[in-house]
Biotite code that builds the C-alpha atoms (Angstrom):
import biotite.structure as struc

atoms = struc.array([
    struc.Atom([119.719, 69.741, 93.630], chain_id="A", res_id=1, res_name="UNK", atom_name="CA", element="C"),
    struc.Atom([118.785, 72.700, 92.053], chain_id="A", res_id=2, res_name="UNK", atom_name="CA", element="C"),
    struc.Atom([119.071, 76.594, 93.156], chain_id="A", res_id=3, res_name="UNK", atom_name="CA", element="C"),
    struc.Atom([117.091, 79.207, 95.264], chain_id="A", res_id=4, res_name="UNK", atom_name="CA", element="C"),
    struc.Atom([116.549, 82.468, 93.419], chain_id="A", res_id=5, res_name="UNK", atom_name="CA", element="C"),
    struc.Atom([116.312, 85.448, 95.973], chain_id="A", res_id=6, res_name="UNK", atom_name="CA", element="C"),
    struc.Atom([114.833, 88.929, 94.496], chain_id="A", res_id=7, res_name="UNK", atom_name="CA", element="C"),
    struc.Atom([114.895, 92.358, 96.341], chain_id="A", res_id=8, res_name="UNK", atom_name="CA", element="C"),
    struc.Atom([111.763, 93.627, 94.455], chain_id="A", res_id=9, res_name="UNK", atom_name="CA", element="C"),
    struc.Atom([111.921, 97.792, 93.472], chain_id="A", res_id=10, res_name="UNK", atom_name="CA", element="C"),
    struc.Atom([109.328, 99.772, 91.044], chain_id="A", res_id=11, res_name="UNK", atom_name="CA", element="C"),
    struc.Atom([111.736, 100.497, 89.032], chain_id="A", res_id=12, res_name="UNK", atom_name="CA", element="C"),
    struc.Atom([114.882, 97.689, 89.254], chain_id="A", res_id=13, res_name="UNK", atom_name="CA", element="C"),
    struc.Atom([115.172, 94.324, 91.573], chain_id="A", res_id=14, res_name="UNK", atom_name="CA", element="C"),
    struc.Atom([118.120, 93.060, 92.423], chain_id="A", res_id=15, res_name="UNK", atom_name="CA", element="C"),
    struc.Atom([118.393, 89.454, 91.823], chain_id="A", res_id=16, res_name="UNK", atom_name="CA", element="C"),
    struc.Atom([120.794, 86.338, 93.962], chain_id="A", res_id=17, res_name="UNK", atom_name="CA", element="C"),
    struc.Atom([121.125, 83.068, 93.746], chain_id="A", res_id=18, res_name="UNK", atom_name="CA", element="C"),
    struc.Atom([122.505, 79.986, 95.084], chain_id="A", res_id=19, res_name="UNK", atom_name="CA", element="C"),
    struc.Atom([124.842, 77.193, 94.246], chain_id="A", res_id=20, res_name="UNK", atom_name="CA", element="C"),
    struc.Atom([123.312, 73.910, 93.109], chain_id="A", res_id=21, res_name="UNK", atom_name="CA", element="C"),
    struc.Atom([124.087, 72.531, 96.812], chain_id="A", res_id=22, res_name="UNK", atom_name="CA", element="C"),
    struc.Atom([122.299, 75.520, 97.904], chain_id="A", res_id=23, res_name="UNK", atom_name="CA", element="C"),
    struc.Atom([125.298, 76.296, 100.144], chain_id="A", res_id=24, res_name="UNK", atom_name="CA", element="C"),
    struc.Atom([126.388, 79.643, 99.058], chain_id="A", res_id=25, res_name="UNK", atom_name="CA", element="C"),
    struc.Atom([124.036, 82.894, 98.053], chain_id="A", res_id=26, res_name="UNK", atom_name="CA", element="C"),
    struc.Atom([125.931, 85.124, 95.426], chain_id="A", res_id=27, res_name="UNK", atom_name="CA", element="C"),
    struc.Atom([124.485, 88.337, 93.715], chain_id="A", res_id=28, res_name="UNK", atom_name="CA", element="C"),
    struc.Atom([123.425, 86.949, 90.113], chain_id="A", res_id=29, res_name="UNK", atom_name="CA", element="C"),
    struc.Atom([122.055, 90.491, 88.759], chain_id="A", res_id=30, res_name="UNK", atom_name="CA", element="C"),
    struc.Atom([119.597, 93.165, 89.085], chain_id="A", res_id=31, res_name="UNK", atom_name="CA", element="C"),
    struc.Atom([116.810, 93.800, 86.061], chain_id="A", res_id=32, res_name="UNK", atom_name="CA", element="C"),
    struc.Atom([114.713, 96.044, 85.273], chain_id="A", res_id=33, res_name="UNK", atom_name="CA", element="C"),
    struc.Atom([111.703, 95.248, 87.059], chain_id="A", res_id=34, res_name="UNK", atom_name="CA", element="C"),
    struc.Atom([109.625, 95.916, 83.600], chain_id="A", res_id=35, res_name="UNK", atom_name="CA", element="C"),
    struc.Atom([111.414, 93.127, 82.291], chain_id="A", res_id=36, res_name="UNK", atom_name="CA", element="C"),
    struc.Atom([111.790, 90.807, 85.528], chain_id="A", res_id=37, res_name="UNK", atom_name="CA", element="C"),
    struc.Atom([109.345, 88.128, 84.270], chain_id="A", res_id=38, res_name="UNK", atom_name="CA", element="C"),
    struc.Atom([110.911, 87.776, 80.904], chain_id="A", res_id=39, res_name="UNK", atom_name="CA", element="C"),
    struc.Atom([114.241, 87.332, 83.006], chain_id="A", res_id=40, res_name="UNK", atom_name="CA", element="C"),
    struc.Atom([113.020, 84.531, 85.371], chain_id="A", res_id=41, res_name="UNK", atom_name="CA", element="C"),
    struc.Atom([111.316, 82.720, 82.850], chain_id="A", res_id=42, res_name="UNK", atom_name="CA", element="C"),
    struc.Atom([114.420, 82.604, 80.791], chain_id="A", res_id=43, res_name="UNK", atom_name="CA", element="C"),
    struc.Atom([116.625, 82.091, 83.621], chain_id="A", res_id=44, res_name="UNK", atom_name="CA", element="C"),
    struc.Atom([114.662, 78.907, 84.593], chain_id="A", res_id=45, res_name="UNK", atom_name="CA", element="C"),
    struc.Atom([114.522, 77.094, 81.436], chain_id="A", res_id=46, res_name="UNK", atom_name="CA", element="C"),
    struc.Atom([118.563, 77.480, 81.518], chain_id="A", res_id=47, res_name="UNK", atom_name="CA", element="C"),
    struc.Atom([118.751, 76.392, 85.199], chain_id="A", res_id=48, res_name="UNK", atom_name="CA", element="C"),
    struc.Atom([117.081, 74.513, 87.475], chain_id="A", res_id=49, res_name="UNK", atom_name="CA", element="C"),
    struc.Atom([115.251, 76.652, 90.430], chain_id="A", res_id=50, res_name="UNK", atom_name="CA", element="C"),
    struc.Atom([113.497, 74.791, 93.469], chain_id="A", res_id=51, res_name="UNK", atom_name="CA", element="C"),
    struc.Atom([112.369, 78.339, 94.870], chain_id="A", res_id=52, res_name="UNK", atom_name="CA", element="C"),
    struc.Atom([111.934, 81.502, 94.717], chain_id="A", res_id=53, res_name="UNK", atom_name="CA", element="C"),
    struc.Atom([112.682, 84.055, 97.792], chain_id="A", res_id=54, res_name="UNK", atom_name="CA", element="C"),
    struc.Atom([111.376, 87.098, 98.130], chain_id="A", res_id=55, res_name="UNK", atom_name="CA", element="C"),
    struc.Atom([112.106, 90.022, 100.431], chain_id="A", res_id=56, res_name="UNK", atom_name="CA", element="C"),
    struc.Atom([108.828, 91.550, 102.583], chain_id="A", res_id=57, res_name="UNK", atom_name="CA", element="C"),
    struc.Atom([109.384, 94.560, 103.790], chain_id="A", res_id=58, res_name="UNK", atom_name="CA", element="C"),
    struc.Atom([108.062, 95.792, 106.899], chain_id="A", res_id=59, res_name="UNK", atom_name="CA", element="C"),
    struc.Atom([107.950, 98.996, 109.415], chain_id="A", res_id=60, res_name="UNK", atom_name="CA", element="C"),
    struc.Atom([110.161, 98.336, 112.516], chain_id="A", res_id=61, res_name="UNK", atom_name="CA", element="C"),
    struc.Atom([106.663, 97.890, 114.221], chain_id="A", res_id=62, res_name="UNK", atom_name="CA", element="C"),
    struc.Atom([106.514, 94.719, 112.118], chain_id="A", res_id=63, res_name="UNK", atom_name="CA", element="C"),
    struc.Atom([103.755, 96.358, 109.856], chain_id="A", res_id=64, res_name="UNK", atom_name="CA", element="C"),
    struc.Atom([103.924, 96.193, 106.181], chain_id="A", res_id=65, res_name="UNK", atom_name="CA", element="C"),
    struc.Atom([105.710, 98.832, 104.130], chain_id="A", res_id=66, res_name="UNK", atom_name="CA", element="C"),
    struc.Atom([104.253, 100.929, 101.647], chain_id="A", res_id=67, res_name="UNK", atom_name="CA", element="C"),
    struc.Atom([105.801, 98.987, 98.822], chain_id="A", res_id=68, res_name="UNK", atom_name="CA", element="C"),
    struc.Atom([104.175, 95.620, 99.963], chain_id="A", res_id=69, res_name="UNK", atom_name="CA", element="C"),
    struc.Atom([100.962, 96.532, 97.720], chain_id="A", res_id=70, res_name="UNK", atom_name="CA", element="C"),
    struc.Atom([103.188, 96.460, 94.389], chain_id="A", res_id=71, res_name="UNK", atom_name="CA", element="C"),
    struc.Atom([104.913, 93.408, 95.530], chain_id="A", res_id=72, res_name="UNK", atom_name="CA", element="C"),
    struc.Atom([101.542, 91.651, 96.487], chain_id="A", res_id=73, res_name="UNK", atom_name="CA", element="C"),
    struc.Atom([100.562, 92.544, 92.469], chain_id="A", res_id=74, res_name="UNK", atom_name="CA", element="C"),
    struc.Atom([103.560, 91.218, 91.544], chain_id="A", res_id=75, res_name="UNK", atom_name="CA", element="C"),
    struc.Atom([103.809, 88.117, 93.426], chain_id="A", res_id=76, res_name="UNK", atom_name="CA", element="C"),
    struc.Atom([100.284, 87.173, 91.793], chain_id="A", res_id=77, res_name="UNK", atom_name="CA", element="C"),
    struc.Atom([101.631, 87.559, 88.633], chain_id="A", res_id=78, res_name="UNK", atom_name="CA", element="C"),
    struc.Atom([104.398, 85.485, 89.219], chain_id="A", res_id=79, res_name="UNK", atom_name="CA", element="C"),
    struc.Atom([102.780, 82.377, 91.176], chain_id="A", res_id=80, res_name="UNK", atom_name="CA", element="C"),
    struc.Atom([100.104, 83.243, 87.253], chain_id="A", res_id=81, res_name="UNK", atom_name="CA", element="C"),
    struc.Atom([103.597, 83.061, 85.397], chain_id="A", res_id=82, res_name="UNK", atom_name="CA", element="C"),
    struc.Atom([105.508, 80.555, 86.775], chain_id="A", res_id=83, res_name="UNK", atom_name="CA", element="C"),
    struc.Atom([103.445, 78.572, 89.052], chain_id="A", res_id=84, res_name="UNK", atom_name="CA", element="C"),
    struc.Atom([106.001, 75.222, 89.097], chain_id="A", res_id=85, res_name="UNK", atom_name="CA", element="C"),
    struc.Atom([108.456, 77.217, 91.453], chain_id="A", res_id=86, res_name="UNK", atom_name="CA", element="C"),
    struc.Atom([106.860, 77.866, 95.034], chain_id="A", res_id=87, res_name="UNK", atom_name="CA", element="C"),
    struc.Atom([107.698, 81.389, 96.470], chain_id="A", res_id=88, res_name="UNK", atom_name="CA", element="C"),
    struc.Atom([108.853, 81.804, 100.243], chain_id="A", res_id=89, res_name="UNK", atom_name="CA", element="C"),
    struc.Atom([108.275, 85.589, 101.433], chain_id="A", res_id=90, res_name="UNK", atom_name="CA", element="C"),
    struc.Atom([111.754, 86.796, 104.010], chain_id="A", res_id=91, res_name="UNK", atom_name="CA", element="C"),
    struc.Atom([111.772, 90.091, 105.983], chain_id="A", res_id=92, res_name="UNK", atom_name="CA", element="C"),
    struc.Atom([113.807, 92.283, 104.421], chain_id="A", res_id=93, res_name="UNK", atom_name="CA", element="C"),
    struc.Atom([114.271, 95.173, 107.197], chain_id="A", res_id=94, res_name="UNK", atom_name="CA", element="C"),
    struc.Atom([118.027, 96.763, 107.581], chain_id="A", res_id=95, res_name="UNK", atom_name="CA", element="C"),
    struc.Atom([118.929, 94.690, 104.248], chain_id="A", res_id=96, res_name="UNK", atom_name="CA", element="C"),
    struc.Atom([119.850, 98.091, 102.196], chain_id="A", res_id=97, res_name="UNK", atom_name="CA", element="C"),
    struc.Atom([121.471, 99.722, 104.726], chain_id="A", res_id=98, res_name="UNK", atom_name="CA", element="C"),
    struc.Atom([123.401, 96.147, 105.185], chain_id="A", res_id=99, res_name="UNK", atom_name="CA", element="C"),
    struc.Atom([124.056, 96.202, 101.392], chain_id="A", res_id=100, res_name="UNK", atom_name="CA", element="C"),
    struc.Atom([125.466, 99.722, 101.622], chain_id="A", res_id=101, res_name="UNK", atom_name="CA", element="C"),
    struc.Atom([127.906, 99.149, 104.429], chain_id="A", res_id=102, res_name="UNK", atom_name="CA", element="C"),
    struc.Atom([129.279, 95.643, 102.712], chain_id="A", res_id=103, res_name="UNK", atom_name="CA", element="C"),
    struc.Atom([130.169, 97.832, 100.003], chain_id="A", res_id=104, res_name="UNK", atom_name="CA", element="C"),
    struc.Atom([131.609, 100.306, 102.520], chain_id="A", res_id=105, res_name="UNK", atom_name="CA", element="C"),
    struc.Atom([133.367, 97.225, 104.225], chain_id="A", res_id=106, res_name="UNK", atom_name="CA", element="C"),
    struc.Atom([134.671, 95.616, 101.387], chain_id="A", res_id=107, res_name="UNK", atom_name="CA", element="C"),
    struc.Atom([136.311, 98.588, 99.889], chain_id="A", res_id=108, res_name="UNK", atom_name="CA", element="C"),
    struc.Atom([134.627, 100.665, 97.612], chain_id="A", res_id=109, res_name="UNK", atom_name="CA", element="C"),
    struc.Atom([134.743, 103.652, 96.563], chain_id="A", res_id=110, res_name="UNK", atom_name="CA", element="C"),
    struc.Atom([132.078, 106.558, 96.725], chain_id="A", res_id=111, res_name="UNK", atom_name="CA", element="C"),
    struc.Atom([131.130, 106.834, 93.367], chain_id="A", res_id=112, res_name="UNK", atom_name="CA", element="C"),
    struc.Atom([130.608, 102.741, 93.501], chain_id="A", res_id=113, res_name="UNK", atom_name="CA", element="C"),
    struc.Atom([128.549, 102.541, 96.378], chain_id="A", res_id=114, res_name="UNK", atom_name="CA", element="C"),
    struc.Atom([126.080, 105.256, 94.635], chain_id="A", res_id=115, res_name="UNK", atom_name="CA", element="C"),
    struc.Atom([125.062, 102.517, 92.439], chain_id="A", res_id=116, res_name="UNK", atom_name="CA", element="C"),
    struc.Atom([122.050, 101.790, 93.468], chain_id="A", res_id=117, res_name="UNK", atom_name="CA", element="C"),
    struc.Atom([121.318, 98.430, 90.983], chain_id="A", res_id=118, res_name="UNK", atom_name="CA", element="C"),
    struc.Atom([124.460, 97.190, 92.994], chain_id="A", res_id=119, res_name="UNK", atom_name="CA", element="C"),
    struc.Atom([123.082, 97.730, 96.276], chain_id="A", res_id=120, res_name="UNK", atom_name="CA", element="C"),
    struc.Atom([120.391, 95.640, 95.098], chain_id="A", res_id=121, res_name="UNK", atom_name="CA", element="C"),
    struc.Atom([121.487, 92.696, 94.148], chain_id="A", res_id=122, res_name="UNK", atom_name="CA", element="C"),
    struc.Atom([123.371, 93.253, 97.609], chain_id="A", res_id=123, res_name="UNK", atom_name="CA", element="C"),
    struc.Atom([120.301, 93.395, 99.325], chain_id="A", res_id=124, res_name="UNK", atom_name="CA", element="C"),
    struc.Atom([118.836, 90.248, 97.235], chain_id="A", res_id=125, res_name="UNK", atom_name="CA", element="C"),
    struc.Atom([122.098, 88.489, 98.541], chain_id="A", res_id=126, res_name="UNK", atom_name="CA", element="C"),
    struc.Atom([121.756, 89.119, 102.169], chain_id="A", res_id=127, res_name="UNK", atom_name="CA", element="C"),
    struc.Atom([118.014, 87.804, 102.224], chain_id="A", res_id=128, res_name="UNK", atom_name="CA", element="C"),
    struc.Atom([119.302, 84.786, 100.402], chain_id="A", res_id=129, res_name="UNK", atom_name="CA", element="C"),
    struc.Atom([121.997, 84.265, 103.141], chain_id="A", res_id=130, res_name="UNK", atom_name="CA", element="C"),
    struc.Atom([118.965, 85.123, 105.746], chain_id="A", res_id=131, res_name="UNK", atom_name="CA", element="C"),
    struc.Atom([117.516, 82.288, 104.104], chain_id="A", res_id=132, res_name="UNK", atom_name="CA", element="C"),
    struc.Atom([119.692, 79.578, 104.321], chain_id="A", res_id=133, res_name="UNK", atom_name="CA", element="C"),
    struc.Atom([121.054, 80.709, 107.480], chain_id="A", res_id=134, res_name="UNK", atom_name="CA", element="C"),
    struc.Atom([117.261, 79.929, 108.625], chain_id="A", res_id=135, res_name="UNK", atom_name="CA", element="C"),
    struc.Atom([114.831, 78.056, 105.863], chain_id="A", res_id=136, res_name="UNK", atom_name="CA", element="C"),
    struc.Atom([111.528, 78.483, 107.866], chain_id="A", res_id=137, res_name="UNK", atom_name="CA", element="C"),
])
């Protein structure tokens, strides 16, 4: 089998997870630069096999899109341009920072930690992995 690759998308960084080969368990992989994302993913899957790519969609709590849905909407063309053998699945991504921040809370760590927002990211990218798999619609 090969993996799903989950990205929280940001302007500036995107947090990046990933599955085992059995596609059983999401883990945080990295977050990137989202200058450089591209580059990354390209690289990534010439060193690993990915079936899919996931990607958070944020929306309003009256199910409306976010503001940042316009970037991601450039960025998902690009991507589909870039890499168009690996399909792209789209997963709401409401409550998934504030989910990242208290797993960090829950799990231990300290203030200055949980300030770091890359890590909070590639939280977030795990959690809509685990949404994912918990329910591959």
């Amino acid at each position: 089998m090969a993996r799903i690759l989950a990205l929280d998308y940001g302007i500036k960084r995107t947090g990046i997870a990933v599955t085992d080969e059995f596609q059983i368990i999401a883990s945080g992989l990295t977050t990137v630069d989202t200058k450089e994302l591209i580059t990354f993913l390209k690289r990534y899957i010439s060193e690993e096999k990915v079936e899919l790519f996931i990607v958070g969609e944020p929306k309003q709590m009256n199910y409306e899109p976010s503001e940042s849905e316009q970037s991601i909407a450039k960025f998902l063309i690009r991507l589909e341009k870039e890499i168009p053998q690996v399909p792209i699945k789209r997963v709401d991504e409401r409550f998934t920072s504030k989910m990242a921040f208290q797993t960090m809370i829950d799990s231990g760590l300290k203030k200055k930690q949980r300030k770091d927002k890359a890590l909070v990211d590639e939280i977030s990218a795990t959690i809509i992995l685990q949404s994912y798999l918990q329910n591959p619609t």
